[in-house]
C-alpha positions in Angstrom: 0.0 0.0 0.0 2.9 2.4 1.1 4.4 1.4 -2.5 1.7 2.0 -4.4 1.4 5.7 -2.7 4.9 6.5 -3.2 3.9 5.9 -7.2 1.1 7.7 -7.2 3.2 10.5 -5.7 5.8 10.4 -7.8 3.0 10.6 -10.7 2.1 13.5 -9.6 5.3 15.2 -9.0 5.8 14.6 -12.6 2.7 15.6 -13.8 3.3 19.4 -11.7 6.6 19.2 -13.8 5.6 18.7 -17.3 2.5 20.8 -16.2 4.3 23.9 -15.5 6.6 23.3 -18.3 6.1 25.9 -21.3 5.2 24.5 -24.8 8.6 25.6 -26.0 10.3 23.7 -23.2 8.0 20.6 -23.9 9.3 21.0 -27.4 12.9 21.2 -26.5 13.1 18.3 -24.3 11.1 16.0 -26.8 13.8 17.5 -29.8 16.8 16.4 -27.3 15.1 12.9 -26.4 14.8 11.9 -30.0 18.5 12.9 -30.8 19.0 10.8 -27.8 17.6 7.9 -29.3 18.7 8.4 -32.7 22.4 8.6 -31.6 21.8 5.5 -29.7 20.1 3.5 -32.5 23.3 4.4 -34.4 25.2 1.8 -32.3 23.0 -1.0 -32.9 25.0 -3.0 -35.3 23.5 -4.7 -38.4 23.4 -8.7 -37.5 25.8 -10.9 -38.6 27.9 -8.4 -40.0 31.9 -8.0 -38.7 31.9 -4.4 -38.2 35.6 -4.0 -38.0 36.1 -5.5 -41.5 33.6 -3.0 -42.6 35.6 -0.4 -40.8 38.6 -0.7 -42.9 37.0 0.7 -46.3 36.5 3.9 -44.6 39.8 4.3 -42.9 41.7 7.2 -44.3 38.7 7.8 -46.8 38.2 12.0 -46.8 35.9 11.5 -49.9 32.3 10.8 -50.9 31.8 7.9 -48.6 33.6 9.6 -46.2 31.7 12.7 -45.9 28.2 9.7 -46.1 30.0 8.5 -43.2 29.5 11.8 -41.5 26.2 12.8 -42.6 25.0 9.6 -41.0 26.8 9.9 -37.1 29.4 7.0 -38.2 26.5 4.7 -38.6 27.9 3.2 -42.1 31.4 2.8 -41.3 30.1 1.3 -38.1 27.1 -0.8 -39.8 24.7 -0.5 -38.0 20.7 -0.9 -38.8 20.7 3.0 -39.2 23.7 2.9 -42.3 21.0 4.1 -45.0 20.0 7.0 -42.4 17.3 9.3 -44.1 19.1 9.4 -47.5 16.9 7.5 -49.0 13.9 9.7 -47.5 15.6 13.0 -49.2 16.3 10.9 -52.2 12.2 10.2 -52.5 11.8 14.0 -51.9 13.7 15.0 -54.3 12.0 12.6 -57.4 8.6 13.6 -55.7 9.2 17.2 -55.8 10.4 16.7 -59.6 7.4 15.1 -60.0 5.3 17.8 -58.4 6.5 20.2 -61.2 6.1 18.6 -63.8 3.0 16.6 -63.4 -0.5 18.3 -63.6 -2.2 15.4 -61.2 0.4 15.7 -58.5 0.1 19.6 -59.1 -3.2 19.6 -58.5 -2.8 17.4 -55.5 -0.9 20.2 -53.8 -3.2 22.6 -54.6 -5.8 20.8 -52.3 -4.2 22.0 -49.0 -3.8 20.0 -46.6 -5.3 16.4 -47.3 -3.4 16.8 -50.7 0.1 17.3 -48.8 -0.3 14.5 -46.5 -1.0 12.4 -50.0 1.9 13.9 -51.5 4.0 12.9 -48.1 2.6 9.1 -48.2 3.7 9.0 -52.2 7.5 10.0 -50.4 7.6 7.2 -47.6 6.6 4.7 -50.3 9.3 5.5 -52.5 11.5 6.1 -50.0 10.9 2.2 -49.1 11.4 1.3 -52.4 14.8 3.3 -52.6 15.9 1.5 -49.1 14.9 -1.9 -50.0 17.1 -1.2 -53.7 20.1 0.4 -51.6 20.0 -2.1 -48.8 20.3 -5.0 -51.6 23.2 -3.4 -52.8 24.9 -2.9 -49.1 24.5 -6.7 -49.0 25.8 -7.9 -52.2 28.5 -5.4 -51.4 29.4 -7.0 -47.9 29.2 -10.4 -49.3 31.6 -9.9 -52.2 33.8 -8.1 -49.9 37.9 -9.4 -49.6 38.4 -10.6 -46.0 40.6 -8.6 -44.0 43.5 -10.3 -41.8 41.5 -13.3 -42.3 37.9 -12.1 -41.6 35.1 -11.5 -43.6 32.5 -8.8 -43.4 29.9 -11.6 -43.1 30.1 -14.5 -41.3 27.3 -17.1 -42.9 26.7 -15.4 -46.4 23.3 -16.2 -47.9 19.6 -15.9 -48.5 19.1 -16.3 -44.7 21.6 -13.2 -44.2 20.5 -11.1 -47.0 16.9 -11.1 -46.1 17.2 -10.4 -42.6 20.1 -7.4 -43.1 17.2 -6.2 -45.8 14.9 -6.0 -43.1 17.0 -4.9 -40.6 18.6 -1.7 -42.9 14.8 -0.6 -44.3 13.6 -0.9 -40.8 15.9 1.5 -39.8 15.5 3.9 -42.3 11.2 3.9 -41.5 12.3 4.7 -37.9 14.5 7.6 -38.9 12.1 8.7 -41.2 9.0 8.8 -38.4 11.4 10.0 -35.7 12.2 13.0 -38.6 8.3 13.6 -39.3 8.0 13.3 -34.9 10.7 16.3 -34.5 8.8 18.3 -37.1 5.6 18.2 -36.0 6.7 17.9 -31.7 9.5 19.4 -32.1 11.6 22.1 -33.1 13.3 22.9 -36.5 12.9 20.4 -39.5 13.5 16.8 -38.7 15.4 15.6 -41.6 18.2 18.6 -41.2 18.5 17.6 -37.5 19.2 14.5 -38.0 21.8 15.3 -40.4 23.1 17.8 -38.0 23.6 15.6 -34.9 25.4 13.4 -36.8 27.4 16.0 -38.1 28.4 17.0 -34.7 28.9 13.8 -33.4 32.1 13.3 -36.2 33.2 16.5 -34.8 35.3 15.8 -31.7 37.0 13.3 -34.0 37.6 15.3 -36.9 39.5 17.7 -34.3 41.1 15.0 -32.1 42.9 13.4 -36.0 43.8 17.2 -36.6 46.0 17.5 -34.0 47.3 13.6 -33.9 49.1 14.8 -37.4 50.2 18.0 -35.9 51.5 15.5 -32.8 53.2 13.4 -35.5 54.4 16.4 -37.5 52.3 16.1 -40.2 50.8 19.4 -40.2 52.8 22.6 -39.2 51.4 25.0 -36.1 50.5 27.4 -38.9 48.4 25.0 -41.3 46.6 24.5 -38.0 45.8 28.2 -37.4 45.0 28.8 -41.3 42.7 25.9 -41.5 40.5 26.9 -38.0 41.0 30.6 -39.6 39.2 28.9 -42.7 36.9 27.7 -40.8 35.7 30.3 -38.9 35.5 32.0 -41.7 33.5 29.9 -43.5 30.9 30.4 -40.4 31.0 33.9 -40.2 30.4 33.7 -43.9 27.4 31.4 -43.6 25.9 33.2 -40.8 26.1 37.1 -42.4 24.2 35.3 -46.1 21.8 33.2 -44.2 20.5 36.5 -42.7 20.7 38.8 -45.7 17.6 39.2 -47.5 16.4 42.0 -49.9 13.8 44.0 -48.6 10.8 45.5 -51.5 8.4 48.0 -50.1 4.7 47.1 -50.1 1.9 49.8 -49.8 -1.2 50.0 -49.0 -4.0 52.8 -49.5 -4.2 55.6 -47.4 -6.5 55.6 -44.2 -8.0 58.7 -42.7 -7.2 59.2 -39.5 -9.2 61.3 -36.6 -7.2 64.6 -37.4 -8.0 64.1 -40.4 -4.8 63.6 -42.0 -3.8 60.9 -44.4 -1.8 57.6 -43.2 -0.2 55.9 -45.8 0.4 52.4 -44.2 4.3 50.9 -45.2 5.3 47.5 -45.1 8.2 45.3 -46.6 8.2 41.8 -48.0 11.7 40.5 -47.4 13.6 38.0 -50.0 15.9 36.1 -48.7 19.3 35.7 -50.9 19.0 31.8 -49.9 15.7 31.0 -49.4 16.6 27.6 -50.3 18.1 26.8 -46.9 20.3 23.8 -46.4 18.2 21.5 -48.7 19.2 23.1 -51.9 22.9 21.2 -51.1 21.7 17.7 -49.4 20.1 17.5 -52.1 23.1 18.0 -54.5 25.6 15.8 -52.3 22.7 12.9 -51.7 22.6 12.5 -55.4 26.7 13.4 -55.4 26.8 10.2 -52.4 24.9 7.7 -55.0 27.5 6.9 -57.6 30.2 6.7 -54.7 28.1 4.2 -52.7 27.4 2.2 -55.5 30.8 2.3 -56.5 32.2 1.3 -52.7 29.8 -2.0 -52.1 29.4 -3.1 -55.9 32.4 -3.6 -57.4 31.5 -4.1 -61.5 34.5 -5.1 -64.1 32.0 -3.2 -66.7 34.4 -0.3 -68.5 31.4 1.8 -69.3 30.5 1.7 -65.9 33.4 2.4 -64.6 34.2 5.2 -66.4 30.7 6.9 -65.6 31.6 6.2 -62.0 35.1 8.4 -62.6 32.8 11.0 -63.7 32.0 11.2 -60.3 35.1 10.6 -58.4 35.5 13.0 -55.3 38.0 16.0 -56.3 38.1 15.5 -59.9 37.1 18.8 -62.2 33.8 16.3 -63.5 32.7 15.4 -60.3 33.2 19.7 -59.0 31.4 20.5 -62.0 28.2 18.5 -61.6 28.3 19.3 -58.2 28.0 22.9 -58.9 25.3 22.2 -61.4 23.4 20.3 -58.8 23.5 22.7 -56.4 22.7 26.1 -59.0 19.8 23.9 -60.0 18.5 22.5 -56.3 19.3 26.4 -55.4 16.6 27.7 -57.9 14.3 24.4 -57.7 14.2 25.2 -53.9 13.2 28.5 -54.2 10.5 28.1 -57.3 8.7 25.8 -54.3 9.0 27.9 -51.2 8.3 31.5 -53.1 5.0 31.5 -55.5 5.2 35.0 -57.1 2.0 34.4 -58.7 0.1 33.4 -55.2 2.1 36.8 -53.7 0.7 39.3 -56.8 -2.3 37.5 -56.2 -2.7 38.3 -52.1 -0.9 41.4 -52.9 -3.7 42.6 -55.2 -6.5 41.3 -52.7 -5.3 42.9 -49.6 -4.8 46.3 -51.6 -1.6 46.4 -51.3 1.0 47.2 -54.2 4.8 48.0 -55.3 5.5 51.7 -55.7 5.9 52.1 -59.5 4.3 48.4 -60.5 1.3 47.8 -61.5 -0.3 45.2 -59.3 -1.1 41.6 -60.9 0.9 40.1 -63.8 3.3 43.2 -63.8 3.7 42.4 -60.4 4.1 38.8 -60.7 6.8 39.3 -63.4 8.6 41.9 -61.6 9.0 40.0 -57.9 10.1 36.7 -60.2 13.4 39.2 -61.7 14.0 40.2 -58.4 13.9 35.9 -56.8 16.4 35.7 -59.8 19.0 38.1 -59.3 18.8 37.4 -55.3 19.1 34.4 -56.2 21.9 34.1 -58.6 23.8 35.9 -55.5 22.9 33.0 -53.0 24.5 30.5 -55.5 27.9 32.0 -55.8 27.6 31.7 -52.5 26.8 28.5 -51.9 29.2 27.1 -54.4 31.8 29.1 -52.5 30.8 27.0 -49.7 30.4 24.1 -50.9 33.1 23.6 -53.4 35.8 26.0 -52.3 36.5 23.7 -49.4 36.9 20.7 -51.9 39.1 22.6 -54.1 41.6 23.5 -51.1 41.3 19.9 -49.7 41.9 18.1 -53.2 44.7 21.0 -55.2 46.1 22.8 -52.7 46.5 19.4 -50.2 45.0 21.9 -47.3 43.7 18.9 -44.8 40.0 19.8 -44.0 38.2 17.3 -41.7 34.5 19.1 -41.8 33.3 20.3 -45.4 31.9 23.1 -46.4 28.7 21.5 -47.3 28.9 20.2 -43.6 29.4 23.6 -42.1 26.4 24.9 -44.1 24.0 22.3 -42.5 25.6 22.8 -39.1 25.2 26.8 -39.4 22.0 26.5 -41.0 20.4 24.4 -39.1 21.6 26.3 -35.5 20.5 29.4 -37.4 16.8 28.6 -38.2 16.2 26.7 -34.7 17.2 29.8 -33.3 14.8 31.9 -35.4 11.7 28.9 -34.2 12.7 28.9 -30.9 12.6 33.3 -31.3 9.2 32.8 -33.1 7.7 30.9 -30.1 9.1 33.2 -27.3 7.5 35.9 -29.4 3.9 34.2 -30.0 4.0 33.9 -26.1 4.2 36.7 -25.5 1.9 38.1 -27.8 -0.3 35.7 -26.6 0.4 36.8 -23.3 -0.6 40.4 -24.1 -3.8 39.1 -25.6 -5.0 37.3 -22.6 -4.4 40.2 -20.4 -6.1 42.6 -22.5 -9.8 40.5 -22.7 -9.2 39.7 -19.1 -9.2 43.9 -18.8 -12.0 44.1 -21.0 -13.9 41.5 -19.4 -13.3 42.5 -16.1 -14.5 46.2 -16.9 -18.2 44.6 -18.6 
């Protein structure tokens, strides 16, 4: 009885805790729990697989798979159930959104609102499925057909038996990163997918720093090429955080209101375009598909010439593979953007609120005139992100300047720190507001 009391208290002690807790706080803790887990579920390893032999491709390897090591917490190298990570989720987005544009059903499907986005988001957890199952296959052909090393293989009892369950075992983890992405979304705070990215990011970290000092320990690296490359980096970051700020600003007015003086108010207001309204996605995007030919490449090993030399095209630090790379991500940049900003839905509001650009007519003019200005804004978010993205390569690769974190890595780090910020500024804001509200009917009801 004296048991069953203390529970009941300690019920209730909890209950006055998460009852006095703030929705912001609620969604902090639940955004830190589900990092918690992921990181843990990173260490689960992938049955009957020797994780050490697996260990050896990625020793040393500052490429592709490397930076696909990073992106998932070190679950590949370490094989775990969580190797695919959401890749093949972003992968799905990225056909889907393709889709979107260029198909009039899936088009209208969007236009229905809400019922019509949770259709579109159940079209991208099928494919994504279908992705996993195709990469997981080739993981597990891969592992099979590996050499042993020092006498061990990758797999202990090769087969149907082994293939089927590591199938399983690799999609299954992908749905659970997936859900635990949609869960941070909608419980949490900031967008799922780029969190995930980002703890695993900063869980390579301490190790990236820790192997940039063993080769200064060994002399391999000079006290200054220390000092240049964390100068690099911090300026990278400053970089990053001044453009992910910087938006152009175009003045919006609206008709002029009397007031009781009886002079005229002409009411201001600004619509502000960011010069990377893309965000982060615009480059996961461009490295997932980068990742693709290097992870085929890695686990399935083809004698095929053709293939082979379609796979140098994309060979990490080569000019090709630099090339496409910056043509992904011009093109991502833009795709990005033609999603997230409708100038034609903006002339339209615009036009219906009374509201118009000093010196354009409102409507089509309108319309044409905000889709120059995405364009040129634009255009000046690429540069930068290409200076980003592929400067870092170019340094690492030419000019042998030993960079352990990526530009594209810094990006998603900086980006995503930047817009959790801006939520978590957003909610303390709303409270208050709300805050304000309350008070003031409270007042007015208190005076009726």
């Amino acid at each position: 009885m004296c048991y069953q009391n203390k529970s009941v208290d300690h019920m209730k002690f909890l209950k006055n805790i998460f009852g006095h807790m703030s929705d912001l706080q609620k969604r902090i803790l639940f955004t830190l729990g589900a990092l918690i887990v992921y990181r843990i579920g990173s260490y689960i390893p992938l049955p009957g697989v020797n994780a050490s032999a697996v260990l050896h491709l990625f020793n040393g390897d500052n490429g592709m798979m490397g930076m696909f090591d990073m992106f998932s917490g070190g679950s590949l190298s370490r094989m775990s159930v969580l190797a695919l990570n959401i890749f093949p989720y972003i992968s799905a987005s990225i056909v889907i959104q393709l889709l979107t544009a260029t198909s009039k059903s899936l088009t209208d499907l969007r236009k229905e609102g809400e019922s019509g986005r949770v259709k579109i988001n159940q079209y991208t957890r099928y494919l994504a499925v279908l992705l996993a199952v195709v990469q997981g296959w080739a993981v597990v052909r891969g592992l099979e057909s590996m050499a042993p090393v020092n006498g061990v293989s990758a797999v202990a009892n090769p087969g149907f038996s082994f293939e089927l369950s590591a199938i399983i075992a690799l999609v299954g983890g992908t749905v659970f990163v997936m859900w635990l992405a949609e869960q941070i979304t909608a419980r949490g705070i900031g967008q799922g997918a780029s969190l995930l990215i980002f703890a695993g990011i900063i869980a390579e970290v301490p190790g990236g720093i820790a192997k940039l000092f063993s080769l200064a320990g060994v002399g391999q690296m000079s006290p200054a090429m220390i000092a240049f490359v964390l100068a690099f980096v911090v300026g990278i970051v400053a970089l990053i955080a001044f453009m992910e700020q910087a938006q152009r600003r175009i003045q919006i007015l609206y008709p002029r209101q009397a007031m009781a003086n009886g002079v005229m108010n002409t009411n201001v207001s600004y619509l502000p375009i960011k010069v990377n309204m893309s965000g982060v996605m615009g480059p996961v995007f461009a490295a997932s598909i980068m990742m693709l030919p290097a992870f085929i490449q890695r686990f399935v090993q083809s004698e095929n010439l053709i293939v082979q030399h379609i796979l140098g095209f994309f060979t990490y630090g080569t000019w090709s593979y630099m090339i496409l790379y910056t043509i992904l991500i011009a093109f991502f940049a833009y795709f990005q953007t033609a999603v997230v900003f409708n100038s034609e839905e903006t002339s339209t509001n615009l036009k219906n609120m009374g509201g118009y650009i000093p010196g354009v007519r409102p409507g089509e003019q309108t319309m044409h005139y905000l889709d120059d200005v995405v364009s040129r804004v634009t255009a000046i978010g690429v540069v930068y992100l290409i200076v980003v993205c592929v400067l870092p390569i170019i340094l690492n690769t030419r000019a042998g300047m030993p960079l352990m974190i990526g530009g594209t890595s810094l990006l998603i780090v900086a980006g995503v720190i930047l817009d959790t910020m801006n939520q978590i500024q957003s909610y303390l804001v709303e409270r208050k507001y709300s805050g304000v509200v309350g008070k003031v009917q409270k007042k007015g009801r208190f005076r009726n």
